[in-house]
N, C-alpha and C positions, 0 to 999 in steps of 0.2 A: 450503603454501598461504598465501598472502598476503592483505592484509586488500582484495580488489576486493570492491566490492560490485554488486549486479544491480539494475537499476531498471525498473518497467513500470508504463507507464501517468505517465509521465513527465513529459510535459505538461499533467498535472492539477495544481493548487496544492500540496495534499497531500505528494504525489513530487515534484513539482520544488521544494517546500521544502527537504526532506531532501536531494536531490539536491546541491540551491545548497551547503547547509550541509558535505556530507561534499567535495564538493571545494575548498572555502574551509582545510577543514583536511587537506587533504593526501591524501584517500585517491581510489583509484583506482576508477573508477567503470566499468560499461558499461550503456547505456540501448538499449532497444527503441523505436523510434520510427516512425511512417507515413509523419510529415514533418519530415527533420532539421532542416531552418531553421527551422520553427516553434519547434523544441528551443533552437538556437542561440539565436535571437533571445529567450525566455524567460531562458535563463540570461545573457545580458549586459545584461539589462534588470535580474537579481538583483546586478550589479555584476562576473560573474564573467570575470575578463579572456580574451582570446584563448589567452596563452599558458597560462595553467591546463587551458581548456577542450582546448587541442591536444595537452597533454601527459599530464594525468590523464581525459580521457573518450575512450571509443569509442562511439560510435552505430552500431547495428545498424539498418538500414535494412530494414521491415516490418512487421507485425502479428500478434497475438496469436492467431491462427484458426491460424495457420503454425509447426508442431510443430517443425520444422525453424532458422523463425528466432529460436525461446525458447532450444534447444539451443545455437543460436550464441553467445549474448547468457551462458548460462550458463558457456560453456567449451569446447562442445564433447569430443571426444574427447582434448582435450590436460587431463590431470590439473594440469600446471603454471600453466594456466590458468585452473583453476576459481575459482569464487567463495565468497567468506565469509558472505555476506549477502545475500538477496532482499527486496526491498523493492519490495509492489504495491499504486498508488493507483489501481488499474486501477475505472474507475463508467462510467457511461453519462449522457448529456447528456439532462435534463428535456426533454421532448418533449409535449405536447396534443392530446388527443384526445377525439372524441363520443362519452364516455360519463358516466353521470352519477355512478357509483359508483366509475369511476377515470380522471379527467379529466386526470392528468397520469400518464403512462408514460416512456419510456428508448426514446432513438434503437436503442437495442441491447438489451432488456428481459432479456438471458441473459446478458448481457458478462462478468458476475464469474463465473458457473456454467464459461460455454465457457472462460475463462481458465482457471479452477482447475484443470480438466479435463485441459485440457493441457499444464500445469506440469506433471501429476501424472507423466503418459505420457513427458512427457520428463524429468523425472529418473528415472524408472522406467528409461530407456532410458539414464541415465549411470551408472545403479545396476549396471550392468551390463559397466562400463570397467574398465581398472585403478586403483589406486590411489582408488576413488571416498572423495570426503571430503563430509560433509554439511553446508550451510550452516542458518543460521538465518533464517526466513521470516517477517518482520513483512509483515502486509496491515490495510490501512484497511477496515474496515467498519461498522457504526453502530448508535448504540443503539436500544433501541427494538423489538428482536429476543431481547433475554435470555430464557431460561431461569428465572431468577434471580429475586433482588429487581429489583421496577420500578427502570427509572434512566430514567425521564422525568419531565421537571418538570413543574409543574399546568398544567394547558391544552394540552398537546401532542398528547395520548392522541389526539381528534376529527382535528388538526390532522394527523400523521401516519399514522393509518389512511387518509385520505381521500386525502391527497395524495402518500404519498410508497408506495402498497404496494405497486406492481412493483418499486421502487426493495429495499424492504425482504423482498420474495420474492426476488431475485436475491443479497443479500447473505448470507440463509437459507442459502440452499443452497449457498453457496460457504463460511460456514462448518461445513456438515455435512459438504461433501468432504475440508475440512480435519482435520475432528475424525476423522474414517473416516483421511485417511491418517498420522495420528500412529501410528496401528498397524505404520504401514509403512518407518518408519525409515529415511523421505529424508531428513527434515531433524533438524537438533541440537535446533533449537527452531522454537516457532508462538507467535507472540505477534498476536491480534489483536486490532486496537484500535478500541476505538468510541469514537468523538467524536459529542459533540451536534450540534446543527445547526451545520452548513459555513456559513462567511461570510468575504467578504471574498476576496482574490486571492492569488497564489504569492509575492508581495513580502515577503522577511522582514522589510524595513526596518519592515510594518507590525505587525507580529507584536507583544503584550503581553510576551513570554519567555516559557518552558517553566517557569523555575520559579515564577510565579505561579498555575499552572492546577492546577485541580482535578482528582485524580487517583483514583479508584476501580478496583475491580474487579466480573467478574461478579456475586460475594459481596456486597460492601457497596459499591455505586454509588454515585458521590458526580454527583446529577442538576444541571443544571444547563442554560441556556435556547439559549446560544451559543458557538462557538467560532472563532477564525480557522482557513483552510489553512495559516498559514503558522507557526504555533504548535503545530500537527497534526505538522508537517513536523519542526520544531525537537524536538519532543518524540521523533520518533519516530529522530531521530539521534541524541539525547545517550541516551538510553534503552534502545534496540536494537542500534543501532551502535556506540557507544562504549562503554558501559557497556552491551554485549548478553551477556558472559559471564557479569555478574552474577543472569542473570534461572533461572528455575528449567526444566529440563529440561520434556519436553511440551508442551502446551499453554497456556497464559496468556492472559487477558481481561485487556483495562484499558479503563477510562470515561476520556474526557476534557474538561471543558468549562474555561471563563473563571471 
């Protein structure tokens, strides 16, 4: 199996950081996408030339509800074509609503649940091919949901109960499915990663670098007020991707802020 890696939710800053990043260095990518132009047009707005994009990416034309086109995007029934690496910045776009206790909800309030869902179902269903190999699954998710020692910084607590708890119910349960299928020995590794508050656009050019950021775990959060997508992205390639063999078997949290 070769180092491709799988990307959803592609078009979010997050993933198309990492995205931008893993094909600038060489590796071979395949993205899930609703609207490939929109895809296109993001990554050669990141600088990334045509001939990269024609040679190292494939675009899987569809969506995430469609069991069938995750399958695709991972391999399929061809072992020779599986992948090394899943990589989901899969979230839901802030959406306003008449209530007074949760005024801002998600175009898609389940997105990250029905996603997980059915990643689950279809590597369960390549679990069941020959030669099956398991990749490692970094997903974007966010603080503010530990377990743990708090990893929110002073003033947040009002700020994101109020505003962001559909957002924050939806990532809930996408990492309980997660932690549930650790059991189940699809993937090599779960690394998810919660970053403070998202700012800023997919552009790495605006990105601070990866290695200036504050980096925590579940354990010992290291809290902090902001962060770029495109510093999310970066981190999540030199860290996951490049340096993903390094990381520890199971499960892994990491915090990230500026």
């Amino acid at each position: 199996m070769g180092h491709k890696i799988a990307f959803f939710g592609a078009t979010g800053g997050c993933a198309n950081s990492c995205l931008t990043y893993s094909l600038k260095n060489g590796y071979d990518c395949v993205a899930l996408a609703r609207t490939p132009a929109k895809l296109n047009k993001m990554l050669k707005e990141q600088g990334v030339s045509d001939d990269i994009i024609m040679k190292k990416l494939t675009i899987v034309k569809g969506d995430i509800q469609n069991i069938n086109s995750i399958i695709e995007v991972l391999g399929g029934n061809d072992s020779s074509n599986s992948v090394s690496a899943i990589i989901s910045g899969i979230g839901g776009a802030p959406a306003l609503q008449y209530s007074f206790t949760t005024p801002v909800t998600l175009d898609n309030p389940n997105i990250c649940t029905e996603f997980t869902k059915n990643l689950i179902l279809a590597m369960n269903k390549l679990k069941q091919t020959n030669n099956f190999k398991k990749p490692l699954l970094a997903v974007v998710s966010t603080t503010g949901i530990t377990s743990g020692p708090d990893d929110l910084p002073f003033g947040y607590h009002i700020l994101y109960k109020y505003l962001l708890k559909i957002a924050h119910l939806d990532k809930t349960r996408m990492e309980n499915i997660l932690n549930e299928a650790a059991a189940e020995n699809l993937f090599s590794k779960i690394i998810i990663i919660r970053p403070t508050l998202l700012i800023g656009s997919h552009l790495v050019e605006k990105g601070i670098g990866y290695l200036k950021l504050k980096v925590g775990t579940e354990n010992s959060p290291v809290p902090g007020y902001y962060i770029s997508r495109a510093d999310v992205g970066e981190w999540t390639f030199q860290s996951c991707i490049k340096q993903g063999s390094n990381l520890p078997l199971g499960v892994s949290i990491f915090t990230l802020s500026s």
